[in-house]
N, C-alpha and C positions, 0 to 999 in steps of 0.2 A: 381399462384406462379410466381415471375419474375426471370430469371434467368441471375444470377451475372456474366460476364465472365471476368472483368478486376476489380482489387481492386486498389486502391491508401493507402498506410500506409503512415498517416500525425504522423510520428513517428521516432524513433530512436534505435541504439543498440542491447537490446535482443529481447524486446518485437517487435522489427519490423523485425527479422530473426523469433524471433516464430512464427507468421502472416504471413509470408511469404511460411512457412513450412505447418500451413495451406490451404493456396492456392494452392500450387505444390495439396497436399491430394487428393485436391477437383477438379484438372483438372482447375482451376482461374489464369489467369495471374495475374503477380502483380509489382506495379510500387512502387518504393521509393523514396524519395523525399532526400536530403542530404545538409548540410551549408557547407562551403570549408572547415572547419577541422574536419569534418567525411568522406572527398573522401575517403579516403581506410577505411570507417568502413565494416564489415561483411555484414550487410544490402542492401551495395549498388552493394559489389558485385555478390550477390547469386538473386537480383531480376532482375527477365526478362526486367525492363525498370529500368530506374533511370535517375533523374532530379536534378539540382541543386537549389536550393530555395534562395541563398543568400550569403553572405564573412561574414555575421554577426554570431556565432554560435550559440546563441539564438533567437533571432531573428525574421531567417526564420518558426522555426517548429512554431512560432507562428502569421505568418502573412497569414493572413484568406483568404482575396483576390488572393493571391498570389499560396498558393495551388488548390482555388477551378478553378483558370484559370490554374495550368497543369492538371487537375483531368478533365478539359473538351478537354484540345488539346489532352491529350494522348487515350480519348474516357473510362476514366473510368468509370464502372457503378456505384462504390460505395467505400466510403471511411471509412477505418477503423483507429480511434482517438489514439486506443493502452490505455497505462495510461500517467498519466503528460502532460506537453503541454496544449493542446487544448481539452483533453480526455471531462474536465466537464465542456465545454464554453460552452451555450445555442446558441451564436451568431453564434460561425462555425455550428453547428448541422442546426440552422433554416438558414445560407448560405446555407449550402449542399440542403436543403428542397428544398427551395427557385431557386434553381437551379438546381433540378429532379436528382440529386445525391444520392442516400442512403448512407446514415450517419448510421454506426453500431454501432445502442445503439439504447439509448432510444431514443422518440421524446424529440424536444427541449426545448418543456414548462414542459415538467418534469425534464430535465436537470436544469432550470431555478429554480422550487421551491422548488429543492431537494437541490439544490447548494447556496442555502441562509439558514443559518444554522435557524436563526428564523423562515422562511415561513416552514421550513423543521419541527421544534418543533409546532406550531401552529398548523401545520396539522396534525402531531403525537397526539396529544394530545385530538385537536376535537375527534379522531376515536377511543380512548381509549386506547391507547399505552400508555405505561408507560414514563416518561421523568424526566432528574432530574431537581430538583425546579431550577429556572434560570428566567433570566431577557429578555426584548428584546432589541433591539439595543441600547446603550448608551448615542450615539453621543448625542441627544440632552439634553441630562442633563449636572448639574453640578456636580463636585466635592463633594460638601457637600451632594449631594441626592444622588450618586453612593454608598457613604460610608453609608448611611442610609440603602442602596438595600442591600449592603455584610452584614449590621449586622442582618438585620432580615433572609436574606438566610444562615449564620452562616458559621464563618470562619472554616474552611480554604476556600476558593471560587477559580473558575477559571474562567480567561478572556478568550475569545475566539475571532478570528476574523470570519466576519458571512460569508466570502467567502472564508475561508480558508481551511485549507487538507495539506494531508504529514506530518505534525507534527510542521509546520510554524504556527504564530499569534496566541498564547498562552503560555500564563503565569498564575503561580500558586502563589496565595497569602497566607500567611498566618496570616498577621496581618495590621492591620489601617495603619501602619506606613508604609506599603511595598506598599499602593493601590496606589500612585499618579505614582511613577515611572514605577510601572506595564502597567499603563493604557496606558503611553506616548507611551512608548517602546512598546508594543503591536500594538496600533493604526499603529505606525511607520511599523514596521514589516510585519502590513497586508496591506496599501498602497503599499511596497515594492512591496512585490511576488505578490497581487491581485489586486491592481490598487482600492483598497477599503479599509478606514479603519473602517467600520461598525465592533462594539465590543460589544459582550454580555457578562454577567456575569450568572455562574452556580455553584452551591456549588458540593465542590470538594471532587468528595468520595474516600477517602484514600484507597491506593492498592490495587483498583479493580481488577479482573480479564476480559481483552476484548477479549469478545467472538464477533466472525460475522459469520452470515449465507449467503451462496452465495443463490442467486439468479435465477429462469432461467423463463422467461416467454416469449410466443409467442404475436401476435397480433390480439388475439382473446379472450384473456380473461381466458388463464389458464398457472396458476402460481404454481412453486412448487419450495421446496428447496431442495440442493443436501448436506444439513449438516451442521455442521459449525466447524470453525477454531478457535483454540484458539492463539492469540496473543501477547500474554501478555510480550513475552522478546522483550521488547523495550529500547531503549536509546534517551531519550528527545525526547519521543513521536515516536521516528523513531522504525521501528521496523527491530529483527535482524534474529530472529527465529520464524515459523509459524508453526503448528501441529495438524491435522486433524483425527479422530474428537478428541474434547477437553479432556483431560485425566481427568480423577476426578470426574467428575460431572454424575449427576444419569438421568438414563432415560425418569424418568419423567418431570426433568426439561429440557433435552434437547427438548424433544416434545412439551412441554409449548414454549418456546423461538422459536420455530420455526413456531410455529400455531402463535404466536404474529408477526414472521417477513412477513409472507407470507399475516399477514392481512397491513403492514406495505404499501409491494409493492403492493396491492390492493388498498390502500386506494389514492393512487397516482396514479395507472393507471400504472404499470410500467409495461413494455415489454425491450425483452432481457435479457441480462448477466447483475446482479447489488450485492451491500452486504448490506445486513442492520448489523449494528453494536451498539452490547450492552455492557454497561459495567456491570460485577456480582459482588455484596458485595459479604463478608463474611457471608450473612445471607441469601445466593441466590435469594436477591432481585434483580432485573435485569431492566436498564432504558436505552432506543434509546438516542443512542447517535446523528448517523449520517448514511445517506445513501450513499452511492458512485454510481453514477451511470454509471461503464465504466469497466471493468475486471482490475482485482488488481494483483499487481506484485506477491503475494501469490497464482494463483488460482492454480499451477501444484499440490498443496497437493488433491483439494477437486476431479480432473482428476485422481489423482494413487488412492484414496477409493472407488472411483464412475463408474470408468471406463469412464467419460462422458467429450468428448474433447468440451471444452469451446469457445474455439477461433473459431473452427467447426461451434459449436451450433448458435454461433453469428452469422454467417457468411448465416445460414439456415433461423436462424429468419429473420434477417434480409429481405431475399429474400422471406420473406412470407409464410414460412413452417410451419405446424401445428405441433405444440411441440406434441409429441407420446412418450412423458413419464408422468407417473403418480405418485404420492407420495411413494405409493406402492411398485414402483418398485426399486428405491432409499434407496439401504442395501448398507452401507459402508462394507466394506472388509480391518479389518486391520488398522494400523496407519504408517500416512506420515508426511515426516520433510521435512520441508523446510531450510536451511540455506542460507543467504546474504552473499555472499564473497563482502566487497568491498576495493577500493583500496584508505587504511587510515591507517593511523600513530596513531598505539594505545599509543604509549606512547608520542605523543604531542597531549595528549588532540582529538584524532580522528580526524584531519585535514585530507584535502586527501592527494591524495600520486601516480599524475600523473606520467607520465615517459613511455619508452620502455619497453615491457613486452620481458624478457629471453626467460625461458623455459618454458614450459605451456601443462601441463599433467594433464587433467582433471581425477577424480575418474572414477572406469568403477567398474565391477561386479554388481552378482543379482540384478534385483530393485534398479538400481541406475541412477539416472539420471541428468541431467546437462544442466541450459538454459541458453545460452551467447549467445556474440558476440565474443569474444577476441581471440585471435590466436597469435602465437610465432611472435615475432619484434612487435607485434601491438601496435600504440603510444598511448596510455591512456591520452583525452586531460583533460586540466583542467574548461572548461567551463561547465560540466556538471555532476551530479548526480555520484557519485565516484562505483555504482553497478558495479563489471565485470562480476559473472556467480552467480547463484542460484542453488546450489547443493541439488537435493529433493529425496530422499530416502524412502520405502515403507518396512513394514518386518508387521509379524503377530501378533505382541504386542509391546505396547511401550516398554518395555526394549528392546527388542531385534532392536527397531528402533531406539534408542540411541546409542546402541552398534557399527550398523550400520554407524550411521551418523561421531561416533569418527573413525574407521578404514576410510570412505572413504575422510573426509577430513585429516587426516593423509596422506592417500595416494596420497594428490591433491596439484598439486606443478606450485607455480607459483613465478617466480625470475625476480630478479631485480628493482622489484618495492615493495611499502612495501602493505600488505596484511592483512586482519580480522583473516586469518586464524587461528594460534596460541591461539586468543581470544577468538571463536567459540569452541576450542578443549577445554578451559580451562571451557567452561560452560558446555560442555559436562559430566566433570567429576565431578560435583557436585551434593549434595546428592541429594538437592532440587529439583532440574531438574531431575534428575534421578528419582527419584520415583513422577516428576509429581506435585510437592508442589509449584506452585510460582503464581505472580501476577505482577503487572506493575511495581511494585517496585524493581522488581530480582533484576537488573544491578545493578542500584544505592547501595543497601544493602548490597549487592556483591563485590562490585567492587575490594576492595581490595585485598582478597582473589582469584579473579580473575585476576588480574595481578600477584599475587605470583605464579599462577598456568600458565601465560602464557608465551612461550619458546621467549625469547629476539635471536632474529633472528640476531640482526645487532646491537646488542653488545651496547644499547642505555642504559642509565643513570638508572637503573632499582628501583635502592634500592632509589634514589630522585623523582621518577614519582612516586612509590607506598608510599611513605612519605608523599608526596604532598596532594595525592588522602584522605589519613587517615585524614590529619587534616580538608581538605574540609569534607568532611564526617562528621567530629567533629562538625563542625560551623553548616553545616545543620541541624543537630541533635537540637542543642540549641538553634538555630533559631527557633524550630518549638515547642518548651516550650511554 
């Protein structure tokens, strides 16, 4: 076993103040790395070292060379990717190899064929995983044979970008007429954020519910999973509420879905913290979507059922420790919520909503917990991902963990900037969520009735944004006739 004593986090925000709280745990120094408009984020100032990367504020977290030479002046033994960024680049991982660095995660050639969404399905598929009917890369075809592919996969279909993640380079078609500008716009999209626009086509299963099982495996060859999360309240793919384990669903099938994930990161080689992600019909058919291979902004739900700190775990494997847990031992305890506070303008269409943060009282009581960066004057820039805190709650039954979740973001106050909050309270109180009934579809189906339900803080055009929303709503609806 080699042992770790200095981390480098090639990261930002919460997840790099979580990582960093890990370390303190473990007795690990740890260095941060920062672009000039995060000097005063939380990050920089809670880690034992800190370095600047750059005046650009993206930039830097993703210039490769440029970390792995402070990861060696500062004598780090190992760096942790966090999520976003560089989380699922193959090229920083096999840098860090390449230069006797441990990289926490997986190896790099698994980061590589997991992170091409086709090599990712082809190899699902050889090992007997389930996958939905879909195409491989696009690009070289034309027009007239792409529309050939959508009809025999049967519309509705979705595009997908083959290097893409977070809820970027994807578009849902529903008819002939909608394929050519899908495709443009798509390709567009995934060059943008992936420097790729490799695009496949998969037929698109209406209202899934997305279940993922996290992952944990050592480097030796044993794998096991700590349960799974259900996902499903998303907004264009983003997702806004996470909840462990998934409500509704019978035990048999959870056991099934899990014996299928655990053969998933087998059939890849995977070691470390990773999730395999399925989507469930209505008829509990269940197909691999996509693997992640890096810890996911959601993982504090599957830590409050499991008892099992992830970031820790990584941080063991990594350094070569033999995983000393077994399937067996893995009894959830309970159900955990996750909620996304972040900082957007619900009623202009979710824009963000940078600014000086006022007052800032995070929820406290039982089984309550809270992962950020933010703190009172903190300037919220506008360069980055609009998350400020992740409020995750634990109680002995979903009801009582919804009840939960409405008193403490009630009680969680954050001024001067505008906030999800009210949003979050307004899903809270609905039937659906409440007893557990939804699917990918909540928001969208929702939405109006979610905004009638959420508290207009700043006095904003209320009864013309939920007017608005109704007649999109409309148009979608007949659109999909």
């Amino acid at each position: 076993m080699i042992q770790i004593h200095k981390i480098l986090i090639a990261n930002r925000g919460e997840i790099a103040v979580r990582i960093i709280r890990a370390c303190r745990d473990l007795h690990i120094k740890s260095v941060a790395v920062f672009t000039e408009p995060d000097r005063d984020c939380l990050h920089v100032k809670i880690a034992d070292e800190a370095y600047r990367i750059g005046t650009d504020a993206i930039r830097g977290y993703l210039d490769i060379a440029r970390i792995i030479e402070i990861a060696k002046a500062c004598g780090a033994d190992a760096v942790h990717p966090g999520y976003g960024f560089l989380s699922e680049n193959y090229e920083f991982a096999k840098a860090c190899e390449d230069s006797g660095i441990i990289f926490i995660g997986p190896k790099s050639e698994v980061i590589r064929k997991m992170g091409n969404k086709n090599i990712a399905r082809k190899l699902m598929a050889s090992n007997g995983i389930p996958i939905v009917p879909g195409t491989e890369k696009l690009n070289s075809y034309g027009l007239d044979e792409i529309k050939v592919f959508a009809e025999k996969i049967g519309y509705p279909v979705i595009l997908k970008a083959s290097g893409g993640g977070g809820g970027r380079g994807i578009r849902v078609v529903y008819k002939q007429e909608e394929l050519e500008n899908a495709l443009d716009s798509c390709k567009r999209e995934a060059l943008t954020f992936f420097g790729n626009d490799e695009v496949f086509m998969e037929k698109y299963v209406v209202n899934p519910r997305h279940i993922e099982f996290q992952i944990l495996g050592d480097n030796y060859g044993n794998i096991i999973h700590l349960c799974e999360r259900d996902c499903s309240i998303q907004r264009r793919h983003q997702k806004i509420i996470e909840i462990a384990p998934c409500p509704g669903i019978s035990e048999h099938l959870r056991k099934t879905i899990g014996v299928t994930a655990i053969a998933a990161a087998k059939a890849v080689g995977y070691t470390n913290v990773g999730t395999v992600e399925f989507l469930l019909d209505d008829y509990n058919r269940f197909y691999f979507m996509e693997m992640n291979t890096r810890i996911q902004v959601e993982h504090p739900v599957t830590e409050e059922i499991t008892g099992v700190d992830l970031i820790v775990r990584q941080i063991r494997i990594a350094g070569g420790e033999i995983l000393d847990l077994e399937q067996s031992d893995i009894k959830p305890r309970g159900f955990a919520i996750e909620a996304r506070i972040t900082a957007e303008n619900v009623w202009k269409n979710f824009i963000p909503s940078p600014g000086k943060i006022g007052e800032y009282y995070p929820a406290l009581g039982p089984s309550v917990r809270v992962d950020s960066h933010i703190y009172k004057d903190y300037k919220v820039p506008p360069f980055y991902d609009s998350l400020l805190a992740k409020l995750i709650i634990k109680a002995t039954s979903f009801d009582l963990a919804v009840n939960k979740l409405e008193r403490a973001l009630k009680e969680f106050i954050i001024t001067d900037i505008r906030t999800t909050i009210p949003f979050l309270i307004a899903i809270t109180k609905t039937r659906e969520f409440r007893r557990g009934y939804f699917d990918t579809s909540f928001i969208e189906t929702h939405m109006k009735e979610l905004l009638e339900n959420t508290e207009d803080r700043h006095q904003d055009n209320k009864e013309e944004v939920i007017a608005a929303i109704a007649a999109t709503l409309k148009k979608i609806r007949e659109s999909r006739k």
